[in-house]
C-alpha positions as CSV (number, residue, x, y, z in Angstrom):
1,X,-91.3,42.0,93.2
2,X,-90.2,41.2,96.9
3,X,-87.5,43.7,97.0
4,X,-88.2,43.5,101.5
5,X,-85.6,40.3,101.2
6,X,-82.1,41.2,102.5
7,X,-79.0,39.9,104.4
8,X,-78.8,35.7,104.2
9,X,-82.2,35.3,102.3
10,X,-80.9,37.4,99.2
11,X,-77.5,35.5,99.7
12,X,-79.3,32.1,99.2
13,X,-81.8,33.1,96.6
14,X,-79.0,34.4,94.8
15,X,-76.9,31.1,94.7
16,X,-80.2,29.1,94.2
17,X,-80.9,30.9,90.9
18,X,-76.7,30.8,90.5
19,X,-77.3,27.1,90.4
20,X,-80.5,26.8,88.4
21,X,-78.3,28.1,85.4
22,X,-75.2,26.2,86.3
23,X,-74.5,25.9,83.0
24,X,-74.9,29.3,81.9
25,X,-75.5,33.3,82.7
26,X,-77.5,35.4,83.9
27,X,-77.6,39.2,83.8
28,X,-78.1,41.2,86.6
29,X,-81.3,42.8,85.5
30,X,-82.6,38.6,85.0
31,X,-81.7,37.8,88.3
32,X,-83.4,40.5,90.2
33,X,-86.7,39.8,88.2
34,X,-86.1,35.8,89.1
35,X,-85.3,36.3,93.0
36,X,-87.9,39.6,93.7
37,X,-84.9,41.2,94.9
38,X,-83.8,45.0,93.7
39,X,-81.3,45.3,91.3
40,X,-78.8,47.2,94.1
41,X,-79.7,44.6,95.9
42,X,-78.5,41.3,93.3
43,X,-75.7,43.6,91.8
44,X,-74.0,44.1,95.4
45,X,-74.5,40.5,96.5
46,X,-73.1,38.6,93.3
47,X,-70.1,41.1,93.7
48,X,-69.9,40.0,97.4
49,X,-70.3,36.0,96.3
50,X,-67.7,36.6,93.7
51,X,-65.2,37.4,96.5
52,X,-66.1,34.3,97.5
53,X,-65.8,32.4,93.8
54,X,-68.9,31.3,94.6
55,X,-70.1,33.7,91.5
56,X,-68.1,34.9,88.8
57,X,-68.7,37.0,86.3
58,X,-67.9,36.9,82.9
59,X,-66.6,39.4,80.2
60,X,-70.1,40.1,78.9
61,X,-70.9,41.3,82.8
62,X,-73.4,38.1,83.4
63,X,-72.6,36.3,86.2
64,X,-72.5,32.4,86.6
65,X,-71.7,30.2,89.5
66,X,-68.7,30.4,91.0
67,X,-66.0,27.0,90.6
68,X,-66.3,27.3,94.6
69,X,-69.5,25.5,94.4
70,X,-67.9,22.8,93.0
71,X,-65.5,22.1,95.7
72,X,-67.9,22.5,98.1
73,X,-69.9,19.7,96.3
74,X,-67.0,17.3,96.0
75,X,-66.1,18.0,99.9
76,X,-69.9,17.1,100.6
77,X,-69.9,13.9,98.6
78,X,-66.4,12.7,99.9
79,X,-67.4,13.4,103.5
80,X,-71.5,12.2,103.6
81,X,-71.7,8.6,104.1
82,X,-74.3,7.8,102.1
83,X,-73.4,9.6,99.3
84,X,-70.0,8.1,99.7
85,X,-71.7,5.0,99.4
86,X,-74.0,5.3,96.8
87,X,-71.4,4.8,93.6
88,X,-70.6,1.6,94.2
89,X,-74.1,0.5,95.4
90,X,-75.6,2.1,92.7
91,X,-73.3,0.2,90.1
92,X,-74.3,-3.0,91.9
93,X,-77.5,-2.5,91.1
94,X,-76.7,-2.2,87.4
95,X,-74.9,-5.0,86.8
96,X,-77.4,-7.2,88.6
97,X,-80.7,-5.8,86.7
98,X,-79.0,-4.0,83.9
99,X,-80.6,-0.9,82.7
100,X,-80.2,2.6,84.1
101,X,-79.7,2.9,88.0
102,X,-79.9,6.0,89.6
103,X,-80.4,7.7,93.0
104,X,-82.6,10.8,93.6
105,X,-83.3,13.2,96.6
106,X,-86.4,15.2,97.1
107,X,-86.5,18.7,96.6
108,X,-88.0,21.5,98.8
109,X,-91.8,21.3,99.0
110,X,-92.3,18.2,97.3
111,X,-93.4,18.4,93.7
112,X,-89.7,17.5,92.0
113,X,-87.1,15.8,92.7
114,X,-83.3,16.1,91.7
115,X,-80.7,12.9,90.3
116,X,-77.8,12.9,92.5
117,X,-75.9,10.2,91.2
118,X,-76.5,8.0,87.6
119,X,-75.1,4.6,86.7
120,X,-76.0,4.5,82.7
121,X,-76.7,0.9,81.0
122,X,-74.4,-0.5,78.9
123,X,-76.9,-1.4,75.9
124,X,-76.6,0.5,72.9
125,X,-80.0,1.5,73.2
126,X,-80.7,3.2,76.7
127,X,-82.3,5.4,79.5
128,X,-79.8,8.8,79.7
129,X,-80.5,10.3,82.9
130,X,-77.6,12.9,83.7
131,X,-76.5,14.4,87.8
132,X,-78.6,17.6,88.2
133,X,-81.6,16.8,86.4
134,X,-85.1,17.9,87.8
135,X,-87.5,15.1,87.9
136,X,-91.6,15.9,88.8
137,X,-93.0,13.5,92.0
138,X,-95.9,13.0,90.4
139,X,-94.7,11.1,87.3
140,X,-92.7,8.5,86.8
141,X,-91.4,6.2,89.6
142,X,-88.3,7.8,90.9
143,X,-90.2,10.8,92.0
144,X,-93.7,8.7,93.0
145,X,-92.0,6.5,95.1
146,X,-90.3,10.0,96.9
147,X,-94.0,11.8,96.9
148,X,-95.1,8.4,98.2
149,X,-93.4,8.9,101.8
150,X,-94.2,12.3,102.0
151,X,-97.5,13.6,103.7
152,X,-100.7,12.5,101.7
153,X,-102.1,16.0,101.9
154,X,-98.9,16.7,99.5
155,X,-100.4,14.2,97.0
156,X,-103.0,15.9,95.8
157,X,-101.2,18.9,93.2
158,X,-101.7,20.7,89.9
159,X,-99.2,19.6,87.6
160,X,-98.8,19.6,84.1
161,X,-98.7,16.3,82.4
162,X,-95.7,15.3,80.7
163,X,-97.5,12.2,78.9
164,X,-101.0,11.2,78.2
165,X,-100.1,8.3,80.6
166,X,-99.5,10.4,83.6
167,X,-102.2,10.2,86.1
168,X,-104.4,12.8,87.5
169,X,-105.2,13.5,91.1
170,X,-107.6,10.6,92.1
171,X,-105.8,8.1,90.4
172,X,-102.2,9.3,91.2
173,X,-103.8,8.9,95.1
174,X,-104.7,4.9,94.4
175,X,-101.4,4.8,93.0
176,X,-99.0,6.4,96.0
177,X,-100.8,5.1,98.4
178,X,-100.4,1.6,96.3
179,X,-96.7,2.4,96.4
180,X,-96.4,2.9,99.9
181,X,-98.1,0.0,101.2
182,X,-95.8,-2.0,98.7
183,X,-92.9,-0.1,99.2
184,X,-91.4,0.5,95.6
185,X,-93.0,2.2,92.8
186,X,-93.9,1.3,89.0
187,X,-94.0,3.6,85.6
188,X,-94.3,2.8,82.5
189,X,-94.9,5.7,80.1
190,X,-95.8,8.9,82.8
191,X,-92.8,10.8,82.9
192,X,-90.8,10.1,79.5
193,X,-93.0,8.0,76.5
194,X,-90.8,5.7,76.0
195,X,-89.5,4.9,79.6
196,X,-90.7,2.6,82.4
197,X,-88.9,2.8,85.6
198,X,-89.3,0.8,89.3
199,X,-88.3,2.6,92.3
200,X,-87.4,1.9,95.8
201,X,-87.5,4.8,98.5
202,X,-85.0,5.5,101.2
203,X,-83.8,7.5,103.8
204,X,-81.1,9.9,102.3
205,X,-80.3,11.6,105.8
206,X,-82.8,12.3,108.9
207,X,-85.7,14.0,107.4
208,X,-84.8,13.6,103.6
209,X,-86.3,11.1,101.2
210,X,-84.8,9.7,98.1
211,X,-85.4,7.0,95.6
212,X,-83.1,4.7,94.1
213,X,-84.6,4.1,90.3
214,X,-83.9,1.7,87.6
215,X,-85.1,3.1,84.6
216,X,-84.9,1.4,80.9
217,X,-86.8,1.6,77.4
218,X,-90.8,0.8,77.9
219,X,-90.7,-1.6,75.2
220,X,-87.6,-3.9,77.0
221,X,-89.9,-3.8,80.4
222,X,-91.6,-6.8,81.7
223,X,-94.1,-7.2,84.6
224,X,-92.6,-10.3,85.8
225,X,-89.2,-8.5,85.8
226,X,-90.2,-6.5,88.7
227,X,-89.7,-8.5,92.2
228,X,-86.4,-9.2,90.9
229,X,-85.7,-5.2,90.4
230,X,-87.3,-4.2,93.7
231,X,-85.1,-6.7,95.6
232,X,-81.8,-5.5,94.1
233,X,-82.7,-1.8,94.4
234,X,-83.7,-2.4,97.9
235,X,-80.2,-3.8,98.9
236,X,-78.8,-0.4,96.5
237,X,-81.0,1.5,98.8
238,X,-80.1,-0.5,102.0
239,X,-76.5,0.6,101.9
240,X,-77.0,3.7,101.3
241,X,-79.1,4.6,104.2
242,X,-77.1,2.1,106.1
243,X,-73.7,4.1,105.4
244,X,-75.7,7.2,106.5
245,X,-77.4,6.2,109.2
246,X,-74.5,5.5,111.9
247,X,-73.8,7.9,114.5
248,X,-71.9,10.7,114.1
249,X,-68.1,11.3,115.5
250,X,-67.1,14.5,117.6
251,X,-66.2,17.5,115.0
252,X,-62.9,18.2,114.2
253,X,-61.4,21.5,115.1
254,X,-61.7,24.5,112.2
255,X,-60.1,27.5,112.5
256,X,-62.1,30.4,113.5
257,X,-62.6,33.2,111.4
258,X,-64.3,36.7,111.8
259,X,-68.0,36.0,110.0
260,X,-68.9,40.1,109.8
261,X,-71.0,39.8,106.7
262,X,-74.0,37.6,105.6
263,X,-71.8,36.2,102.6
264,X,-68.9,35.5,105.6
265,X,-71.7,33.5,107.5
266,X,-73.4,31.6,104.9
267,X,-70.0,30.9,103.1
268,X,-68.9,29.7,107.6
269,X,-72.4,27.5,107.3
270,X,-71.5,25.6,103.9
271,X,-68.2,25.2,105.2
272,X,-69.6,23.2,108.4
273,X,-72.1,21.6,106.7
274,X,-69.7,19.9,104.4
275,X,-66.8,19.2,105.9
276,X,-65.5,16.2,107.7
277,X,-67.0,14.7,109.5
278,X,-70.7,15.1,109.1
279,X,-72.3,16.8,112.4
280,X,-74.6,18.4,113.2
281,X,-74.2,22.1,113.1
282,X,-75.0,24.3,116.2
283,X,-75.1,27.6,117.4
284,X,-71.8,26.8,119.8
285,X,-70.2,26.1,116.6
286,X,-71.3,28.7,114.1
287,X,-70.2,31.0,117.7
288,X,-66.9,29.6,117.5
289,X,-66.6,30.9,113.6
290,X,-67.3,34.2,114.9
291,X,-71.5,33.9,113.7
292,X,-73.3,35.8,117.3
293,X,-76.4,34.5,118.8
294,X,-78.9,36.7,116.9
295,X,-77.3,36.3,113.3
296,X,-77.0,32.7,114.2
297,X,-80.9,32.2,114.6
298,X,-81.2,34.6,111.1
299,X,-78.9,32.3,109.1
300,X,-80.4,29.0,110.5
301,X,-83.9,30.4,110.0
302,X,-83.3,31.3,106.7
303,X,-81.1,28.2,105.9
304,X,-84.2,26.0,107.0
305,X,-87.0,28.5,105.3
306,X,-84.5,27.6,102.4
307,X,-84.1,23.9,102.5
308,X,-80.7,24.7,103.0
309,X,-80.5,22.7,106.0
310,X,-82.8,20.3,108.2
311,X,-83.0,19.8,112.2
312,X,-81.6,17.0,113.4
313,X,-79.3,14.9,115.4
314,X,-79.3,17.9,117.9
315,X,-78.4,20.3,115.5
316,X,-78.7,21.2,112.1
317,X,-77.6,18.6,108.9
318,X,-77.6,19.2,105.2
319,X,-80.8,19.9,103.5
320,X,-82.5,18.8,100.6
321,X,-81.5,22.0,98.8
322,X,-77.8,21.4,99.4
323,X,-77.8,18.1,98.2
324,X,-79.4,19.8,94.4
325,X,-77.2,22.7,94.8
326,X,-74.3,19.8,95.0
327,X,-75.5,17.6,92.0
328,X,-76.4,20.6,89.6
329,X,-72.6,22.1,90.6
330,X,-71.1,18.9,89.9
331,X,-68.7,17.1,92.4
332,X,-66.0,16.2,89.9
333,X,-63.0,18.0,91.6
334,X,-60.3,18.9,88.5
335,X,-57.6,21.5,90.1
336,X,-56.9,21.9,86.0
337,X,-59.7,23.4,84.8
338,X,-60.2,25.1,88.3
339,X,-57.3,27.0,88.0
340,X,-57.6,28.4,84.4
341,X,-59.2,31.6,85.6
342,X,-56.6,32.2,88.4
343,X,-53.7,31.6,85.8
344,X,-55.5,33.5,82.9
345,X,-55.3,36.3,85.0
346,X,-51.4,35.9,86.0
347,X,-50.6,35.5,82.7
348,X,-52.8,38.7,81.5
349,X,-51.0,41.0,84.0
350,X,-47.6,39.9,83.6
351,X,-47.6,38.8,79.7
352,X,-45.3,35.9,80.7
353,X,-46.3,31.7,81.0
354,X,-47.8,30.8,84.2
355,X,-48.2,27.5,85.0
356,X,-49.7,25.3,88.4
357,X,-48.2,22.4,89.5
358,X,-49.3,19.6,92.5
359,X,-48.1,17.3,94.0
360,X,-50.2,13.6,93.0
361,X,-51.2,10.6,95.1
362,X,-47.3,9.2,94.8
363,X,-45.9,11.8,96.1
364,X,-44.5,13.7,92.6
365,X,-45.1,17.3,91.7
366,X,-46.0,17.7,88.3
367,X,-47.4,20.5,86.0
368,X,-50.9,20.5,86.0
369,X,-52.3,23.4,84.1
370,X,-50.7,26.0,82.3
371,X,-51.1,29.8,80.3
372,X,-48.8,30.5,77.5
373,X,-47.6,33.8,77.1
374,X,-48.9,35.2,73.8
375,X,-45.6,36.8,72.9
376,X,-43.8,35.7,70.1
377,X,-40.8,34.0,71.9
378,X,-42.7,32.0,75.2
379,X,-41.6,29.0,77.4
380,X,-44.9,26.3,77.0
381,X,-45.0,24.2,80.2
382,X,-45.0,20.7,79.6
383,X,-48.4,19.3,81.0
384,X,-48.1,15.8,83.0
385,X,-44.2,16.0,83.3
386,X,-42.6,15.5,86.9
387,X,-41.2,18.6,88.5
388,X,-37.8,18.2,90.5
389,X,-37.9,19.3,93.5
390,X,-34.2,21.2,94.4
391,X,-33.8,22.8,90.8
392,X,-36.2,25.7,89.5
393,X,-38.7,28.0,91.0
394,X,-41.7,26.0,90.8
395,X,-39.9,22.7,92.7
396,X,-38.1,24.9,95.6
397,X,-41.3,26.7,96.2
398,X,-42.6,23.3,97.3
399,X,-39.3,21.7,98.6
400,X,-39.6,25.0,101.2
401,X,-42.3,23.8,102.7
402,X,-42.3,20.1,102.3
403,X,-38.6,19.1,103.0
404,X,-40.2,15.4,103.9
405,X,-40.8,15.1,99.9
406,X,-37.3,14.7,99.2
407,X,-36.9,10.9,99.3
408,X,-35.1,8.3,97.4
409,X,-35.0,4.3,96.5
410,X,-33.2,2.8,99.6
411,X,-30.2,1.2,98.1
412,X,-31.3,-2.5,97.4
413,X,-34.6,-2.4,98.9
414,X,-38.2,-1.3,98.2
415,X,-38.5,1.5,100.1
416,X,-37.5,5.0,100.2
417,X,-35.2,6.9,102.7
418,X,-34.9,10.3,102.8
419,X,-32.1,12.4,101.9
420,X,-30.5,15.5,104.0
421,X,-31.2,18.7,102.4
422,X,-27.7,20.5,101.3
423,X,-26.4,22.8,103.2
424,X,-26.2,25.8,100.7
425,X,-29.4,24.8,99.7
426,X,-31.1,24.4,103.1
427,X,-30.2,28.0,103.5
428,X,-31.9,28.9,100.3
429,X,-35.3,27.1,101.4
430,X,-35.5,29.1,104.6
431,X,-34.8,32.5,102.4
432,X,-38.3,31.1,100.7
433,X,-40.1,30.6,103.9
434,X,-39.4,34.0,105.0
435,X,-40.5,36.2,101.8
436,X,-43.2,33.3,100.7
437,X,-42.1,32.7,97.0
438,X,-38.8,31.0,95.4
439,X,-36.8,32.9,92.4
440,X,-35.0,30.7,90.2
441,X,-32.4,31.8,87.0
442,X,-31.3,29.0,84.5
443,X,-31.4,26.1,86.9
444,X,-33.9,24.1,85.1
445,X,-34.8,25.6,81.4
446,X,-31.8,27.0,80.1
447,X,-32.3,30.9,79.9
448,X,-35.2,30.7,81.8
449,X,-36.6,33.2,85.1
450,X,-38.8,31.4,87.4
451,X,-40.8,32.8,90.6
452,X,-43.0,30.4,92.0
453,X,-45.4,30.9,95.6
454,X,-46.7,27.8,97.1
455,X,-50.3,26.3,96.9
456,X,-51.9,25.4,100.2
457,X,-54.7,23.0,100.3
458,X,-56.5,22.9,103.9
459,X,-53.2,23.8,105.6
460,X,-51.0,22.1,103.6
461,X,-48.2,22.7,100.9
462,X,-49.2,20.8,98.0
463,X,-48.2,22.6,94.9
464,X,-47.1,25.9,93.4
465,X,-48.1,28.6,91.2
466,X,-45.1,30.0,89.0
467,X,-44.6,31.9,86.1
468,X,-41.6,31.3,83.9
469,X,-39.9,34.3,81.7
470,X,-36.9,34.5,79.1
471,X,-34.5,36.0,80.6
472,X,-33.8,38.5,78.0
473,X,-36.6,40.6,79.0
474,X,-36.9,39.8,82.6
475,X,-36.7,43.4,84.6
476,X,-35.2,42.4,87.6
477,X,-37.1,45.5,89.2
478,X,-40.1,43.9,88.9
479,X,-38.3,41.1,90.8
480,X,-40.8,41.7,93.8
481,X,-43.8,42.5,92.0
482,X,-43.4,39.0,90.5
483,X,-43.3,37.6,93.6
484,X,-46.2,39.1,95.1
485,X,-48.1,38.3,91.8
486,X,-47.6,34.9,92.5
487,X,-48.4,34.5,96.0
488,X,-51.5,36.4,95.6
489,X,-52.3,33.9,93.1
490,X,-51.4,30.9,94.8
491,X,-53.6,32.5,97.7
492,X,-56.6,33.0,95.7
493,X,-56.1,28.9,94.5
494,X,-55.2,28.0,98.3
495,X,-58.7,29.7,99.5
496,X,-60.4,28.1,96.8
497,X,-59.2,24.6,97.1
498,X,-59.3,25.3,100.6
499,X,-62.4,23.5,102.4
């Protein structure tokens, strides 16, 4: 093994594997024989990444990827222009040629490629190609018409062969360099038996080819099918690069923070590299998050060694490894099943309900996501059910912090006016602001003790974290100890949620 590999390249090898597995475990002993790194080494960096929730590890002691990953990812694909754009293009396609549409991104050194982003047919019968898979370059045409545009001393590879139909080296030359003076790409048969695909290349981002593919059962394939195919995937692919081609605005302002540790400056570089808007990161920047001159050229020399990130555009832009990290992790952003940790472990220290609740794209809180207590006499949350906001814990919490959400129908017209905040209760919402959590008895469940510690999501108030007790067995000298329960959970989901 390589055990000489410390600092950001264990960080990064570490995720990398993290992500291989995203849907499962590893133990510690597996991940130090899969990275070369000792098992010190692995076992104090997953500890470190799970500070971050970029691991976590389970009751069996096997880590997995962390649910930070996942934000990350859905930050990355809400911020990147082309992948912002390739969706809708990408369902465009589909409807126009039918079959399976799908984009995919090259992967470091050449030889696979990952899907991105799939568009399924709507036949009964179909080509399943899922986010996250791992496709080879040197069979079928999503990955030829990627190892296509890539150097032709890269052509010529080793590989197994997934069909009897997939080419060897002299022939799978004749047929990239076929594909490249064309511009698309044909398979029938090379990759999957059944399959044949055409293929367009593109541009994903400055230095990082992709392929937009449609793919659909061999037998359903005709020759004279194909100028019509290649013309609609080259206006999928056209949009995409288009969207991600245009120049990039001025940054916006982070706020510092004190990077000490390689985790703190490889969890500073995601950060960059995904927020918005896309630019280019630099050493003034990374400077500015604390990262010095010499770590600065150790992270972005490992970052790039990685395929982490690529230079460009004066700087440093997301890599092809990023983009894979980002489809295996998925990009499907659900607070609900993010928070289930968080709460489980509310709920296991204090034996009472806990419950999160956000505020939604009209402007409502409601309870999102909720523990029961496993005590025989428990409040359930009802999921999905507005909140108010100037009765109960889990409303005043908010209300604290957001007095702008307490609005109501103007009087014969459409819109809303808002209302002035109550004296006696105005007096109550700064007592919140100043110890950070709200304390509620009877006001909305009869019987009931609330505390409740606001959520904050890049900055802003947009929910709460409560838990909600029978009064008959609150102990009101635990009164604090509930309250900084609840803020330290709402802190852990702020940081998390938090991009």
């Amino acid at each position: 093994m390589d055990q000489r590999a410390t600092g950001t390249a264990a960080v990064l090898r570490l995720l990398d594997a993290l992500v291989a597995r995203a849907d499962s475990s590893w133990g510690v002993r597996e991940l130090s024989e899969s990275t070369g790194l000792s098992r010190s080494t692995a076992n104090r960096t997953l500890q470190a990444l799970a500070s971050f929730d970029l691991a976590q590890q389970w009751d069996d002691e096997r880590y997995a990827l962390g649910p930070r990953m996942e934000v990350l990812g859905h930050e990355l694909w809400r911020s990147h222009p082309a992948l912002a754009a390739a969706d809708g293009a990408l369902d465009r396609a589909r409807r126009q040629i039918g079959g399976t549409v799908f984009l995919s991104v090259e992967d470091r050194g050449g030889r696979t490629c990952t899907v991105l982003s799939s568009r399924e047919a709507t036949s009964p019968l179909r080509y399943v190609i899922r986010p996250g898979t791992t496709l080879p370059t040197h069979a079928g045409a999503a990955g030829l018409a990627i190892l296509s545009q890539l150097p032709e001393e890269q052509w010529s590879f080793d590989a197994e062969r997934p069909t009897e139909r997939t080419l060897e080296v002299p022939a799978r030359a004749a047929l990239l360099g076929e594909a490249r003076r064309q511009g698309y790409g044909v398979s029938v048969g090379q990759n999957f038996p059944d399959a044949a695909g055409v293929a367009v290349a593109l541009e994903l981002a400055p230095g990082v080819t992709a392929s937009v593919s449609r793919s659909r059962p061999s037998w359903d394939f005709e020759d004279a099918d194909v100028p019509e195919i290649v013309a609609s995937l080259r206006k999928a692919a056209e949009a995409i690069a288009r969207a991600g081609g245009g120049p990039h605005p001025d940054a916006s302002a982070s706020a510092p923070r004190a990077a000490r540790t390689h985790i703190d400056k490889v969890v500073a570089l995601l950060e960059m590299l995904v927020r918005p808007p896309p630019v280019p990161v630099t050493p003034a920047r990374l400077k500015e998050q604390g990262v010095g001159r010499v770590a600065c050229a150790s992270l972005l020399s490992a970052a790039q060694e990685s395929g982490l990130v690529i230079e460009g555009g004066g700087g440093w832009l997301p890599g092809p490894t990023l983009f894979r990290w980002v489809a295996r992790a998925g990009r499907s952003l659900v607070p609900e099943v993010l928070s289930r940790p968080v709460l489980r472990a509310l709920e296991s220290e204090t034996h009472e309900t806990a419950g999160l609740s956000l505020i939604g794209d009209d402007g409502v809180l409601t309870t999102r996501a909720g523990i029961t207590s496993r005590r025989t006499v428990q409040y359930v949350l009802p999921l999905g059910e507005p909140v108010p906001l100037e009765v109960g814990a889990i409303g005043k919490a908010v209300l604290a912090f957001r007095p702008e959400l307490l609005s109501s129908p103007r009087p014969g017209g459409a819109g809303e006016e808002r209302r002035a905040v109550p004296g006696p209760l105005e007096q109550e919402l700064a007592e919140i602001r100043e110890r950070g959590y709200a304390v509620a008895e009877g006001e909305r469940i009869p019987q009931a003790y609330g505390v409740a510690a606001p959520v904050r999501i890049n900055g802003i108030v947009q929910g709460s974290v409560g838990l909600t007790i029978p009064r008959s067995r609150v102990d009101r000298s635990r009164s604090t100890d509930y309250g900084d329960l609840v803020r330290a959970a709402a802190a852990r989901l702020s940081a998390l949620l938090t991009v």
